[in-house]
DOKOL-478435 format. One line per 10 residues: number of its first residue (from 1); their letters; for each residue z, x, y of C-alpha. Coordinates in steps of 0.1 Angstrom, whole numbers, padded with zeros to 4 digits. Layout:
DOKOL-478435
NUM = a = Z X Y | ...
//
This chain:
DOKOL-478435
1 = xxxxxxxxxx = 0052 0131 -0129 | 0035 0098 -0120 | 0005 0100 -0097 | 0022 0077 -0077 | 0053 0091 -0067 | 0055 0100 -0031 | 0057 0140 -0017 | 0056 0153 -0053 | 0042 0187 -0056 | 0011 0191 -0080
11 = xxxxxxxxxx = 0004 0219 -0095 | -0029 0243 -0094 | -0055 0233 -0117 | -0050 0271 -0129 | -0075 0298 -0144 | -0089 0335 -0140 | -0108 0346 -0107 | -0124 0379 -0122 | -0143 0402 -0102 | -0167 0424 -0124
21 = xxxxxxxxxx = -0173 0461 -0106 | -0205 0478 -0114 | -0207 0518 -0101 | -0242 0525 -0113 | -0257 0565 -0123 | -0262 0567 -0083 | -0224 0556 -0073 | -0239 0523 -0055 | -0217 0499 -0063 | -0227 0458 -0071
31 = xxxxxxxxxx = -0201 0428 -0081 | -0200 0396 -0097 | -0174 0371 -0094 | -0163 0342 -0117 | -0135 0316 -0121 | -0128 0310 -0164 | -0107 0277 -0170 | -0091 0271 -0203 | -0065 0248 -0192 | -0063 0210 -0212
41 = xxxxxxxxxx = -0061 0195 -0170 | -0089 0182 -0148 | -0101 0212 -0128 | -0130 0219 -0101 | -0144 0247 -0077 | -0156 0249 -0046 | -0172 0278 -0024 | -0163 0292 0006 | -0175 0322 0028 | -0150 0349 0042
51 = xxxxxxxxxx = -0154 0376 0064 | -0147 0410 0050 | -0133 0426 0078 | -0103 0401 0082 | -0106 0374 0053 | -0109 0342 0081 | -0131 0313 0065 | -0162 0314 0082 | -0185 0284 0066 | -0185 0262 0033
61 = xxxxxxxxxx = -0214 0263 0005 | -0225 0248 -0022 | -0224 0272 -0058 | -0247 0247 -0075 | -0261 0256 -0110 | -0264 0285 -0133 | -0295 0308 -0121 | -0290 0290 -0084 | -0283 0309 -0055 | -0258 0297 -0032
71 = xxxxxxxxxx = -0265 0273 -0008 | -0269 0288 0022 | -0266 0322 0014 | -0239 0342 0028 | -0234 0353 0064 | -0234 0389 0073 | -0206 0411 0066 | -0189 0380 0045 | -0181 0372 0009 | -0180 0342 -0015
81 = xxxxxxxxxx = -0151 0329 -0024 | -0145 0303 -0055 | -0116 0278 -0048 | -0098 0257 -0078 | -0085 0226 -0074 | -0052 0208 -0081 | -0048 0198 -0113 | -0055 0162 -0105 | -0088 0172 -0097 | -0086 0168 -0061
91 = xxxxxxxxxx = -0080 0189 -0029 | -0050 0195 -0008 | -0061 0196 0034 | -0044 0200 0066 | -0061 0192 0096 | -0065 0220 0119 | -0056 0194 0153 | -0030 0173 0143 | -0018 0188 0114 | -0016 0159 0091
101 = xxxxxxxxxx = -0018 0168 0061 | -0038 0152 0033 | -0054 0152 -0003 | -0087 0139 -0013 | -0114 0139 -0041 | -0140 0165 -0023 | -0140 0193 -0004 | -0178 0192 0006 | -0203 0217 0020 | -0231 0196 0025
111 = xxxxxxxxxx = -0211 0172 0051 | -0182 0173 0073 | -0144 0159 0065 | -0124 0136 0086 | -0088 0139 0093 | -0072 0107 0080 | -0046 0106 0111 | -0066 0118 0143 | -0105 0114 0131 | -0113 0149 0143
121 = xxxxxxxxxx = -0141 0155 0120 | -0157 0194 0114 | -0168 0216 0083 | -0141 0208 0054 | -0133 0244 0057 | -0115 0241 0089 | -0090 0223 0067 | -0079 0247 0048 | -0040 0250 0044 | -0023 0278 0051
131 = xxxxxxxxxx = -0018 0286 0012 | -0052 0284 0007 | -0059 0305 0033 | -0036 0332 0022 | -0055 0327 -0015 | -0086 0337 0005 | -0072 0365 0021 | -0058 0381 -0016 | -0090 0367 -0033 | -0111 0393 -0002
141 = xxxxxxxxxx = -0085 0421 -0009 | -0089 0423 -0046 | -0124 0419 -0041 | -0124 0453 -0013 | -0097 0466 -0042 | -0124 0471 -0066 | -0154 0479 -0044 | -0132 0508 -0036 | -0113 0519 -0066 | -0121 0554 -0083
151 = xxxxxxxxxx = -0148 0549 -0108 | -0174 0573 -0125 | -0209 0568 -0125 | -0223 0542 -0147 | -0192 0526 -0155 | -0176 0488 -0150 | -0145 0475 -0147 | -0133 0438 -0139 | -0104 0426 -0115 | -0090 0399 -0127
161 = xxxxxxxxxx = -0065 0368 -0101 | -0045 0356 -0131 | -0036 0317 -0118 | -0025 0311 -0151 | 0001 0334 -0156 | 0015 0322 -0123 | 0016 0283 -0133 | 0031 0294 -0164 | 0061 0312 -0148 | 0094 0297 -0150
171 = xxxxxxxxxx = 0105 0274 -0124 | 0131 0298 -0112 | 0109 0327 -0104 | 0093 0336 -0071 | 0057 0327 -0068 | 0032 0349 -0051 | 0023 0340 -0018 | -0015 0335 -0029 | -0009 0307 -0054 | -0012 0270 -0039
181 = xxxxxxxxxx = -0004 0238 -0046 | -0008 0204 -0035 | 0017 0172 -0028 | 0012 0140 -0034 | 0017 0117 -0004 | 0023 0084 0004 | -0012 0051 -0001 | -0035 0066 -0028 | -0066 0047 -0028 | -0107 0047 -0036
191 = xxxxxxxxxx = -0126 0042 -0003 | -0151 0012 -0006 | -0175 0025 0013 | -0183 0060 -0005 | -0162 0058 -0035 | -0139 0087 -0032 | -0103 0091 -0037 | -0076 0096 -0011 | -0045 0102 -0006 | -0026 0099 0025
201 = xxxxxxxxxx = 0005 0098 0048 | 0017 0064 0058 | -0006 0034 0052 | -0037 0036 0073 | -0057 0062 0077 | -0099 0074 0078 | -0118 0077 0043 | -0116 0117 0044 | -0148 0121 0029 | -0172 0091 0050
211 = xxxxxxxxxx = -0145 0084 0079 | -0146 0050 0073 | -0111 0036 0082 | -0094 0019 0053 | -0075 -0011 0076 | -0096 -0038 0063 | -0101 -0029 0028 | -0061 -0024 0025 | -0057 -0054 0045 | -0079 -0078 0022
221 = xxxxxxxxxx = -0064 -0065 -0009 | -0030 -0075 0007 | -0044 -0113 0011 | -0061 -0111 -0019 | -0020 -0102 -0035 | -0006 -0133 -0015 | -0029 -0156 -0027 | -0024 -0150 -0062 | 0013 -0151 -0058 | 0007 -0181 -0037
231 = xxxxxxxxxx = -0010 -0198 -0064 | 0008 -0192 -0091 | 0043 -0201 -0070 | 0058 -0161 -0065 | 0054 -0171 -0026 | 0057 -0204 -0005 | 0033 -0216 0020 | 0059 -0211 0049 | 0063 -0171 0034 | 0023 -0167 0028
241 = xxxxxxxxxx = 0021 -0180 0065 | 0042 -0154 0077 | 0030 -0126 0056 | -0005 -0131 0063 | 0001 -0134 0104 | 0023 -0098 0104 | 0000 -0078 0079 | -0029 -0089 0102 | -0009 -0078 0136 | 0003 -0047 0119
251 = xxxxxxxxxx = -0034 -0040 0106 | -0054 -0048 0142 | -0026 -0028 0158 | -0032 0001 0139 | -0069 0000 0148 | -0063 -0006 0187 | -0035 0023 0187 | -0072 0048 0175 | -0089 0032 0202 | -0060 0039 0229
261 = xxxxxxxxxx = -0058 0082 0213 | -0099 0084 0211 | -0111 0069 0243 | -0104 0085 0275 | -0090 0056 0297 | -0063 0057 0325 | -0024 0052 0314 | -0025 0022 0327 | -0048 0008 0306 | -0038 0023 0278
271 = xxxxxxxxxx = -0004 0011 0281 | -0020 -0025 0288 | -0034 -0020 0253 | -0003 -0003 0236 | 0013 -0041 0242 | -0012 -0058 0225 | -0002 -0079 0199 | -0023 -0102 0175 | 0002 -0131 0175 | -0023 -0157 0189
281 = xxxxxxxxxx = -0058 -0161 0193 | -0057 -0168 0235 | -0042 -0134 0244 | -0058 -0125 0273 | -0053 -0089 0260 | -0072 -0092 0231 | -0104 -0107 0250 | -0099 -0078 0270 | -0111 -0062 0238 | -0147 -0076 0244
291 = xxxxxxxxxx = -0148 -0071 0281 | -0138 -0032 0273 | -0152 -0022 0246 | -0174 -0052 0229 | -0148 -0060 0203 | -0149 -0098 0193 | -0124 -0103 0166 | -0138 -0142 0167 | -0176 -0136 0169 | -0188 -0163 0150
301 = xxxxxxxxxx = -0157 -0180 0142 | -0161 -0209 0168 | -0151 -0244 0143 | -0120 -0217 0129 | -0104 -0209 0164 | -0084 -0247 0171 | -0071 -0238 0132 | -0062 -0204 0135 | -0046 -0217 0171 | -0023 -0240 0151
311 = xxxxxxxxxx = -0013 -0217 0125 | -0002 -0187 0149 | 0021 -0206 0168 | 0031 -0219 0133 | 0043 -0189 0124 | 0062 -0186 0158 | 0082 -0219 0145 | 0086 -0208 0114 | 0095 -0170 0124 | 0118 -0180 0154
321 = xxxxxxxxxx = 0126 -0218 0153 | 0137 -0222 0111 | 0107 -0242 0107 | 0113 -0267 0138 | 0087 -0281 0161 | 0096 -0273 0200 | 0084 -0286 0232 | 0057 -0256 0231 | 0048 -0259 0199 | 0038 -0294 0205
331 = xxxxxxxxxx = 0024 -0287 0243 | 0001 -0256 0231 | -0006 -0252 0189 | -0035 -0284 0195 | -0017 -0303 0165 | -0021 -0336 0170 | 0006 -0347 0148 | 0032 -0324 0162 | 0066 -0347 0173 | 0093 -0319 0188
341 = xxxxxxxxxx = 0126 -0318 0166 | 0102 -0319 0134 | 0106 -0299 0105 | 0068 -0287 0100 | 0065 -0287 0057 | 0037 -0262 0055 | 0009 -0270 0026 | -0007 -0241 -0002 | -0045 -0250 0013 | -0031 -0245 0053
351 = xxxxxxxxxx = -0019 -0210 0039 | -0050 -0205 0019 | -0077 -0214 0050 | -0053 -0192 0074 | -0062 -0163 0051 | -0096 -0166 0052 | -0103 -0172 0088 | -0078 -0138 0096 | -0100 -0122 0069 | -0133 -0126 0088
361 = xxxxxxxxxx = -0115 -0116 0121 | -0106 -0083 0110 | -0139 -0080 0093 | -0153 -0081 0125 | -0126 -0057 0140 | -0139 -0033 0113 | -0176 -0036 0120 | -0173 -0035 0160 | -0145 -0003 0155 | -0171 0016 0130
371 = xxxxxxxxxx = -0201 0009 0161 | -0179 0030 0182 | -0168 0056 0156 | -0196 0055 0130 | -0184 0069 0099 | -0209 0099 0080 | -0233 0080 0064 | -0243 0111 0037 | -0214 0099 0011 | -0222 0064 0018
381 = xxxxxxxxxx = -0259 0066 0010 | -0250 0088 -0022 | -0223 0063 -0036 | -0247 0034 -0030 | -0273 0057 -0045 | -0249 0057 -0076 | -0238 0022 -0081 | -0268 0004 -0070 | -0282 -0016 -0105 | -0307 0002 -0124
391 = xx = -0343 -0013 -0126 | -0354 -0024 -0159
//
């Protein structure tokens, strides 16, 4: 199966859970768990705690190295639980709000996750999904099977969850209800900000892992497509015109609709906003933006605006009028050699500049939108940590 096949399911990364039982000469009983992987795919754990009395998920932790205790140490009446990936090496969430599910490259205990869809962000074990959450509740009842199962003094015996055994099954038999999977959704991508991999519904969405929202990276690496097919003659200037005004709307009306669902506000207003379009660069709506929330798509952008003015109603001519200058083409785009009845021939460098200037404007959209809903800075600071150049 390719990786980038949409809502394909992905198998567990597989292994052995084992649960060594110790009943020393006094009957006190002790345990040690492990995970064993053998398997030629990518694989990787994580830790969880569980309460004992009903197996719910009660915090995330970190198992770090071989003579290190875990990090923090468990709560009262809980136990650890070890947690395998796919076998993509990655992790299969659902959001415990809106449901969305979701697969990513961590599952972290040192910081929280952020839902893709709805930015509710909390400890990445609130996203467990409901198959791992029934894992958890056999992994706790084999654990209580062999804390309680008749053994004589000074003897040990070792429970073993065999995920092997159950990936190797045929693909007509039943599956336990404990073994999980994950599925493959829709834009897979590598966050620019922290680094890490995700994979979600639709095309926009939060970084899971910093909460960054991916609108302008996917939205740059769109223009960055049209211009080479715009140089090397895949697109024409009319098309790249076009393209470039509709990915831009689509793209700043993603970000206003998170703005409309996160910030209380009155219906009216919110409807107000739910209209806005990013068609034309005098819409009283979007310097509503500013007034409302201190959003300037244009900070800075004062010699572009008379260009980008031109170039929007453009694309109204060449969207709605085949190409043709009208009377309010003429009256409002600010081209000076406009004559109405006028087939506007649209140049490479006109398509070129109109990509730049709407590549700034959503650059600022992306900084102002990140002031309101700053993203967790933890991954960020590790993945610059990472990349930044080594000193000689």
């Amino acid at each position: 199966m390719s990786e980038y096949e949409d809502f394909k399911e992905i198998a567990h990364c597989g292994g052995r859970a084992t649960f060594n039982i110790s009943n020393d000469a006094d009957g006190r009983r002790s345990y040690a768990l492990g995970f064993t992987h053998d398997r030629p795919t990518p694989a990787s754990w994580i830790g969880i705690y569980a309460r004992g009395v009903d197996a719910m998920p009660v915090a995330d932790f970190r198992i770090g190295g071989i003579g290190q205790a875990f990090d923090p140490p468990p709560p009262a009446e809980c136990f650890p639980v070890f947690l395998g990936s796919d076998s993509r090496q990655c992790w299969g969430h659902q959001c415990p709000r809106c449901q969305g599910y979701f697969r990513n490259g961590v599952h972290p205990a040192m910081y929280p996750l952020t839902c893709p869809y709805c930015g509710l962000r909390t400890a990445a074990y609130h996203f467990l999904t409901p198959a791992q959450r029934a894992y958890v509740q056999h992994y706790v009842n084999k654990l209580l099977e062999g804390l309680e199962a008749d053994m004589d003094p000074g003897t040990e015996r070792q429970f073993v969850i065999d995920m092997d055994a159950v990936a190797d099954q045929g693909a007509n038999q039943p599956r336990p209800a404990f073994y999980y999977t994950a599925e493959t959704q829709q834009t897979r991508y590598k966050c620019d900000h922290c680094g890490d991999f995700n994979d979600i519904r639709g095309r926009y969405g939060y970084c899971a892992s910093c909460g960054w929202r991916n609108n302008a990276q996917l939205l740059m690496e769109t223009f960055a497509t049209l211009r080479e097919k715009l140089n090397c003659g895949q697109t024409s200037p009319l098309d790249a015109v076009k393209s470039a005004v509709s990915e831009f709307d689509a793209c700043c009306r993603d970000i206003t609709a998170q703005i409309t669902k996160r910030i209380p506000m009155k219906s009216a207003r919110k409807i107000e906003l739910e209209r806005l379009v990013f068609h034309g660069v005098d819409s009283t709506l979007i310097a509503s933006l500013k007034a409302m929330f201190d959003i300037d798509l244009f900070r800075g952008m004062d010699g572009d605006i008379a260009f980008l003015r031109k170039m929007m109603h453009r694309r109204h001519v060449f969207e709605h009028n085949a190409g043709v200058a009208d009377e309010r083409y003429v009256q409002e785009s600010g081209d000076a050699d406009a004559c109405e009845g006028v087939l506007i021939r649209e140049t490479q460098a006109n398509a070129h500049q109109l990509i730049a200037g709407l590549n700034r404007a959503v650059g600022n959209f992306d900084k102002d939108f990140h002031e309101l809903f700053p993203p967790t800075q933890w991954p960020i600071d590790y993945h610059n940590r990472r990349t930044a150049p080594r000193r000689p």
